[in-house]
C-alpha positions, 0 to 999 in steps of 0.5 A: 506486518499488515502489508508483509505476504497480503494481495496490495490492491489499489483501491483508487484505481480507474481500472479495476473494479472491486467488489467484498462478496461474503468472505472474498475480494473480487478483482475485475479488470476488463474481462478477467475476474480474480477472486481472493480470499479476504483476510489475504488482501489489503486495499490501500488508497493509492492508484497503483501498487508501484515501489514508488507509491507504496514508499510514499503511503508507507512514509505517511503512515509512518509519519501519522503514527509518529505523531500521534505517538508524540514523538518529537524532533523528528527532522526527516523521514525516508522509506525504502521499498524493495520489489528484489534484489537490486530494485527499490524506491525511496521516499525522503520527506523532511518532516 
């Protein structure tokens, strides 16, 4: 839920700057500059929004909020992130 239907930005990334100006977020990326609304983004801290990355961050969030929910047994994570149809990463961490 907190990622379904936002702007993913990467926070981490050398070639954007981003900047909160009141209520919005503001891209800028060579010489263009996108504006969006606040409540519609969420920066995450990665430096790339690839299928591939985001698998991975998924499965650490996972991960953490397992543990801090005192699950145990768990013996191995997998994430499976769909860019479409027929194009998805996996991200398979033994645990």
């Amino acid at each position: 839920d907190r990622l379904d239907h936002r702007v993913l930005l990467a926070r981490d990334n050398p070639w954007l700057t981003l900047a909160e100006e009141g209520r919005s977020i503001i891209v800028r990326y060579r010489e263009k500059t996108y504006t969006f609304p606040r409540e519609d983004v969420v920066m995450l801290p990665l430096p790339n929004t690839t299928a591939e990355m985001l698998a991975e961050w998924i499965g650490s969030e996972l991960e953490t909020a397992l543990c801090e929910r005192g699950v145990q047994g768990l013996t191995a994570l997998e994430v499976e992130v769909e860019e479409s149809y027929g194009q998805s990463a996996f991200c398979r961490k033994e645990v």
